[in-house]
N, C-alpha and C positions, 0 to 999 in steps of 0.2 A: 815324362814318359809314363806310359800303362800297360802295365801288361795283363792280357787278357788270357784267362782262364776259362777253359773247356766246361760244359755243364757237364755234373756231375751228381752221381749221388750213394745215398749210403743204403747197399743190398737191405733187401727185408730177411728176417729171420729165416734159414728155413723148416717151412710145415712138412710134416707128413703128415700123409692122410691114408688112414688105414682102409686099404681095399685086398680083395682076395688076391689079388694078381702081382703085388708089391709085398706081401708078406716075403717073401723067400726072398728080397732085395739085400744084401751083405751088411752087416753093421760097421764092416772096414772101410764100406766104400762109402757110407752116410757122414763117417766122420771124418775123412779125404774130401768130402765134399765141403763139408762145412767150417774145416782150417784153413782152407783156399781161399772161401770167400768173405773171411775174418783177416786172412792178412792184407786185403784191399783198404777194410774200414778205415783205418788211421790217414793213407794217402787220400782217401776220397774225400774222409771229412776236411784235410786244410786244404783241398782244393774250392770245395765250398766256399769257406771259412775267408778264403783270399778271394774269391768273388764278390763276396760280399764287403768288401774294404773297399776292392777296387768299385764297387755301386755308390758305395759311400764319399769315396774321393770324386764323384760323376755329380752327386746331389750336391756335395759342398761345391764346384764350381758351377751350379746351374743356379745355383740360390745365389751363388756374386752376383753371377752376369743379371738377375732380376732383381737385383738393388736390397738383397735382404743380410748384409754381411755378417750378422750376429748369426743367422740358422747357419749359414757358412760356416764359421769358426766352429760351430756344434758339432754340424757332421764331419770337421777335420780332427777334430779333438776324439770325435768316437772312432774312426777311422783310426786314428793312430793306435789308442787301446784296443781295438780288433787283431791290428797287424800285430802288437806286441803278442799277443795271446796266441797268434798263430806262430809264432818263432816260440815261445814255449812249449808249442803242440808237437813242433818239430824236434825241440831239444828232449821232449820227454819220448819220443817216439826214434831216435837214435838216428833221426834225417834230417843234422844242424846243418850237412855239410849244402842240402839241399837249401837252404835256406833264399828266399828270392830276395834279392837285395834291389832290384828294380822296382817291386812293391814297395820296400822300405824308404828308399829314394821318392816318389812321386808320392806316400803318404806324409813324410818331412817337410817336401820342397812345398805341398796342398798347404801344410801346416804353416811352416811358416811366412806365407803368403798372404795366409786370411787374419796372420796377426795381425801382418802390417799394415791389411785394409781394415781393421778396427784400430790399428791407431794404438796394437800393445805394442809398442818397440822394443823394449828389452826381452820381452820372451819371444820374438821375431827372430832377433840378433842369436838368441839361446841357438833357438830351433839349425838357424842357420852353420853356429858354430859346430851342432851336429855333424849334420853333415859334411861341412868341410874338412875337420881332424876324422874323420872316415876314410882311410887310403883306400878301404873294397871301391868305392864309386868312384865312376870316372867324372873327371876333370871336375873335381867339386869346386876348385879355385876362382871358375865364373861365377860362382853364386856372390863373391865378395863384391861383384856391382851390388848385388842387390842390399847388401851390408853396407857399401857407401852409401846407398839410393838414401836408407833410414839413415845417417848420421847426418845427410844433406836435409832432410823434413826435420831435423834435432837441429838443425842449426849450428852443428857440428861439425865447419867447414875443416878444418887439417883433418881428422879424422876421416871425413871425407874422402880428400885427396888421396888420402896414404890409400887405404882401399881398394880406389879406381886402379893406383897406379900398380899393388897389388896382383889384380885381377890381371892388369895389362900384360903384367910380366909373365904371365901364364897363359896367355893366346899365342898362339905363333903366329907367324906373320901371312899364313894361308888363311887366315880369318878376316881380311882385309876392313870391313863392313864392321864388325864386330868392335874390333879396335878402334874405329875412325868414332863409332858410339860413344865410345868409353872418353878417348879425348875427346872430344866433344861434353860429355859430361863432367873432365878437368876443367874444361873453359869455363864452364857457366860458374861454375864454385869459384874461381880466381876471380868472375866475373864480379859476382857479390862478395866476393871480400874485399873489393877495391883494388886488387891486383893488375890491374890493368894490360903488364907491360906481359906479364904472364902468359891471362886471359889471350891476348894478341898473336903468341908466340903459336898455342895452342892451334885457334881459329886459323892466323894463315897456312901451319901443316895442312888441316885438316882441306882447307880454298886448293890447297893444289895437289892434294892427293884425293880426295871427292868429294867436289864440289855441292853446298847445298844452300836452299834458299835460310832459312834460318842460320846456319852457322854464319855467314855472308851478313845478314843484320846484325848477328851481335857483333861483328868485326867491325861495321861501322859503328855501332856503339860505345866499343872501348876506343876507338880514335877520335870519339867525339869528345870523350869523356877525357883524353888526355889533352885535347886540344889541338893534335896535329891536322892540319890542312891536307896536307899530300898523305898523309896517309886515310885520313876521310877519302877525299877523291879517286885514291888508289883500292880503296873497301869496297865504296860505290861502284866502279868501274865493275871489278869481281863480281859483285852480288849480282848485277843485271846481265852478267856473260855467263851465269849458271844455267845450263838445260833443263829445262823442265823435263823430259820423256814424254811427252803429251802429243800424238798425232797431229793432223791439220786437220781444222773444221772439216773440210772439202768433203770426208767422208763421211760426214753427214745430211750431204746430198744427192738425191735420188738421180740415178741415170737415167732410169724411165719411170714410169707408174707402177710396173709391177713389185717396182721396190719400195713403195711407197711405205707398205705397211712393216717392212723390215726397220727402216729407219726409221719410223716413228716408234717403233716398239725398241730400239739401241739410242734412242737420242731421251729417252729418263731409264737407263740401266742404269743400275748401283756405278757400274765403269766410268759411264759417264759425270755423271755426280760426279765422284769422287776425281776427275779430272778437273771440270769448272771448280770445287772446291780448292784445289791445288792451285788450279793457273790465278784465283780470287786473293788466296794467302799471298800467292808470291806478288801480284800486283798493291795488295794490302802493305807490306812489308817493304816494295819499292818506294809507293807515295810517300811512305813515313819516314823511310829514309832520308827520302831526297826533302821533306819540309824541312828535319833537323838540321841537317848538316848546311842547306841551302845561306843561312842567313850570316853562317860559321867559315864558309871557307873563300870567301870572296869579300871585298871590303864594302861591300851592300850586299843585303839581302837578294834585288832584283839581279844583281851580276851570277851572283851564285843560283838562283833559279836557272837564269841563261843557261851556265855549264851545264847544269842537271838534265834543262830540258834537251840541250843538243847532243847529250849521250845518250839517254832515254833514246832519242830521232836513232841513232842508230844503230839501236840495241833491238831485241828481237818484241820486245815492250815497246813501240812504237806509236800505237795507239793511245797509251797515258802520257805523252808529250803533252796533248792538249789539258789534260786535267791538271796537270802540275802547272797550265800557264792560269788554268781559273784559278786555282791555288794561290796562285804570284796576284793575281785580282786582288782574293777575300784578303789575304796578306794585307797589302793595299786599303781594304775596307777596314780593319783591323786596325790601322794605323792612322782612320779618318782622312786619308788623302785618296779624296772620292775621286777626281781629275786623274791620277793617273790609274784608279779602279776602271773607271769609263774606260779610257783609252785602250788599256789592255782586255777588257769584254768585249768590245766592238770590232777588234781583231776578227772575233770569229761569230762574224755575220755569215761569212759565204763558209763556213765550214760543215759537215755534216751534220745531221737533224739532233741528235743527240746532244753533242755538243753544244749546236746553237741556243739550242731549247736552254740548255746548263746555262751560259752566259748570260741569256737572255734575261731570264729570269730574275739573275743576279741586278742585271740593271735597269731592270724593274723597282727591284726591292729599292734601289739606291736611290733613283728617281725619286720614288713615294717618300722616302725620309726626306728628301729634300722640299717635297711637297709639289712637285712638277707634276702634279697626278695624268697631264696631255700625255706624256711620256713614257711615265710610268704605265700608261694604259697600250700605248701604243708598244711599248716593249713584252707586255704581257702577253698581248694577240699574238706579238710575234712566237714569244715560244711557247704558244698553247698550237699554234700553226708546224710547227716542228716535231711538238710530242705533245699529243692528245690526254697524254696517260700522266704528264708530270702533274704531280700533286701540288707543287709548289707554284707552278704557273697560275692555275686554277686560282688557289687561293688568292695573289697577285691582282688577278685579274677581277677577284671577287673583292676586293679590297679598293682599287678603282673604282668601282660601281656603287660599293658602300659611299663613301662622298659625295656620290651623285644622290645621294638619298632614295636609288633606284632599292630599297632592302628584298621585292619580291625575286628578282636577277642576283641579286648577289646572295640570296640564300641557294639558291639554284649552284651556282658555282662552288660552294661550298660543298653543298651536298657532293657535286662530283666529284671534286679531290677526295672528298671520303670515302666514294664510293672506288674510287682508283689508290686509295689507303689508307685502309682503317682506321689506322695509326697517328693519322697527322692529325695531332694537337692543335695545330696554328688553324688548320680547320674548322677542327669542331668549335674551337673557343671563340672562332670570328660568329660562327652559325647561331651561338647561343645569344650573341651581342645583336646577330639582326634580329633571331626573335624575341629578343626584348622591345627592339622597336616596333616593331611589327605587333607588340602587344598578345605576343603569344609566348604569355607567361611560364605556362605549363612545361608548352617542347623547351623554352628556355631552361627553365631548372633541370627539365631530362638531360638536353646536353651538358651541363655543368656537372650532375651528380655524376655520370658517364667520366666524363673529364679529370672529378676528382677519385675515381678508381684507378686510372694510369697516373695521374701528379697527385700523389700522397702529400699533405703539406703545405700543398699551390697556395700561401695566402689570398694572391687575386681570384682563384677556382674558391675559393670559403667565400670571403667577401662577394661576389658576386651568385651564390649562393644564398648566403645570407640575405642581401637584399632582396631578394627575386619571393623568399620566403616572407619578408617585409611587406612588399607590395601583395602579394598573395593573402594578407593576415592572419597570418600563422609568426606572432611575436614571437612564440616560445623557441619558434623552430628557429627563429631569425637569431635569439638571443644563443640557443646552442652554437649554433656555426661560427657566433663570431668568438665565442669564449675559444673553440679551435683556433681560431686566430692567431686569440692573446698568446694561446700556448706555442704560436712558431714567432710571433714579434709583439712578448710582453709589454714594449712600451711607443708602439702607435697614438698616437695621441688623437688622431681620427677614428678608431676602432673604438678607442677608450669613452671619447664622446657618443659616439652611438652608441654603444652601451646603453650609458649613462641617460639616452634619451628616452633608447626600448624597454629602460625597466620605472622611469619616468611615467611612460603611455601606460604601462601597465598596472601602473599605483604602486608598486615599489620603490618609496622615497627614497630609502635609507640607501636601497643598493642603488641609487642611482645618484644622489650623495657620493656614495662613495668613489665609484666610476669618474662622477665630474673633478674630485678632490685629486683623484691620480693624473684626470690631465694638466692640472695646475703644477702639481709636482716634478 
């Protein structure tokens, strides 16, 4: 809390100024004038005085929330020594009784908040112990979340607990939301203590008095973790019967054109965001659900997909039935049992573009390991024909081409999955390989140096750097990149021989002596 103080300030002296028409003015009345506006001074200066804390408590949360926590902590630390000075100003000026204890409170609670964003936890705990042995404040007994919060970063789970439960003990039950926090925040400590049974007791209160998509995951969690089946199934069940509060698309569709520009300006509001964000988690949190628990509560894996996905089917999550059945694929492909990978891809040939495009692609990739490139190419068109925009397709498709020895087409495809995302690796790393064939050295090493700024480490990204610098005649450079090598897989025995050759070419016996001696070893 803050409270806000009036501007204020401290009268000027007063002058007189000797004119003829002010002579005859009383001397009784100059010094009635001037006791008046002397018993103001003392109240006017700690109104100042607490403006100026309360300024200081405003700059130390503007320097958090700009990521500078240490100026933070400064201006709370000055803030506090301002406020003290002003409860002196008060005790010497005979108006302790006035004392703002709302100021003292929110310069405290500043304080020991930007402890605990620097990470001092004992003088956090200090600050907070303030406050709370303060009976003037109210209800200081919440602040003891924030005293379990630190013994939970201390790894100081009972302490912890005690805390939370504390704190609990001091919310009434008209705080509904408040409480469901706090247990909530018992589970997760029973959770990492290994408590399980606890953790459990926690989470299901919390599933039937209000419902939430995290609480709901770790419940599957600690059933996963104890091994029960039915209580997996019966966590699952819960988690995907949780409301989101999220509207229907539907109102993001214009009834006429003159709404056009309304919904376009509400369909990227912060609201919305942070709607797709929400609906994105909880569908994040179903998937990962349903792959743990899938392979654990049914005596196959594929059975336990089934249940997941037919309650998924109809749950209000209905649309990621499909992904959880490519899931039960990659599974599948994971396990090298490509036959019933196919089988369940091809499922959803007639299924919506997105999807298709997903599968597709998949049995593409599959194809091509197998080496059926007719296939693997024919599967590719298919889901570059569904979604233009998949990157993965592309690449698929560009990788087909490559075997034809077509490299001017399949640098083309490349290029477009990079161009539909940046990001994909498997992209650029194909594009740098055509233009190696292709005899275009240069864009080759561009792509690769490119390549090894997102894979730190890439041996194959060094190695194929290296060489490229080889061919190019530039030893030295060649002979740097591969010593990066040595330093992620010291004992390659083909790195070690090249070496051994490029300081060979370059009349360096000895280290190339030595090179050839470490691949013998």
């Amino acid at each position: 809390s803050r409270l806000l103080v009036g501007e204020g300030g401290i009268p000027n002296q007063p002058t007189i100024k000797v004119c003829l028409w002010t002579v005859g003015v009383s001397q009784n009345i100059l010094t009635q004038s001037r006791s008046v506006l002397l018993s103001f001074r003392p109240e006017e200066k700690i109104k100042i005085m607490e403006k100026k804390v309360n300024d200081l408590i405003e700059e130390s949360c503007m320097a958090y929330s700009s990521g500078t926590s240490q100026l933070a902590l400064e201006k709370a630390k000055e803030a506090r020594r301002k406020e003290q000075a002003v409860v002196r100003q008060r005790e010497q000026s005979g108006t302790a009784d006035h004392i703002n204890l709302d100021l003292t409170y929110s310069v405290l609670l500043n304080l020991a908040n930007q402890y605990e964003h620097n990470e001092m936890y004992p003088e956090a705990l200090n600050t907070y112990q303030v406050i709370v042995k303060n009976k003037m404040f109210n209800n200081p007994g919440r602040l003891k979340v924030n005293m379990g919060n630190i013994y939970f970063q201390q790894k100081n789970y009972p302490k912890a607990i005690k805390f939370y439960r504390m704190a609990l003990d001091q919310i009434s039950n008209a705080h509904k939301e408040m409480r469901i926090k706090i247990m909530q925040n018992i589970g997760v400590v029973f959770l990492r203590m290994g408590q399980y049974s606890d953790a459990i007791t926690s989470f299901e209160h919390i599933m039937r008095e209000s419902p939430n998509i995290t609480t709901g995951y770790n419940l599957v969690l600690c059933n996963y973790a104890t091994g029960d089946r039915e209580g997996m199934k019966k966590a699952f069940q819960m988690l995907i019967s949780v409301p989101l509060g999220i509207d229907d698309e539907d109102k993001y569709i214009p009834d006429d054109s003159s709404t056009n520009m309304v919904i376009d300006a509400i369909k990227n509001d912060k609201l919305y965001q942070m709607e797709r964000d929400k609906k994105a988690q909880a569908e994040k949190y179903i998937m990962t659900a349903a792959k743990l628990i899938a392979p654990a509560i049914e005596t196959s894996f594929a059975s336990g997909f089934d249940w997941c996905v037919d309650m998924v089917k109809a749950s209000q999550y209905v649309e990621l039935a499909n992904d959880l059945e490519i899931n039960k694929a990659i599974t599948y492909l994971r396990q090298k049992d490509f036959n019933q990978a196919v089988e369940t891809l091809k499922t959803f040939e007639k299924k919506d573009s997105r999807v298709k495009s997903v599968a597709a692609t998949n049995l593409s990739f599959i194809y091509f390991l197998e080496k059926d490139y007719d296939q693997a190419d024919r599967y590719a068109d298919l889901a570059m024909n569904a979604n233009r925009y998949n990157p993965a397709a592309l690449v698929n498709k560009g990788n087909t081409v490559f075997v034809k020895q077509d490299y001017e087409k399949a640098a083309e495809f490349f290029k477009e999955a990079l161009k539909n995302d940046s990001s994909c690796t498997e992209g650029l790393y194909n594009l740098g390989l055509t233009y190696k064939r292709l005899n275009r050295l240069e864009d080759a090493l561009d792509c690769f140096l490119k390549l090894n700024a997102i894979l730190r480490n890439s041996d194959q990204v060094m190695c194929q750097i290296a060489d490229l610098y080889e061919q190019l005649g530039d030893l030295q450079q060649a002979i740097e990149w591969l010593m990066q090598v040595i330093s992620v897989t010291p004992t390659d025995p083909h790195i070690l021989a090249k070496l051994g050759k490029l300081h060979n070419d370059e009349g360096e016996k000895s280290q190339a002596l030595h090179y050839y001696s470490e691949v013998e070893t």
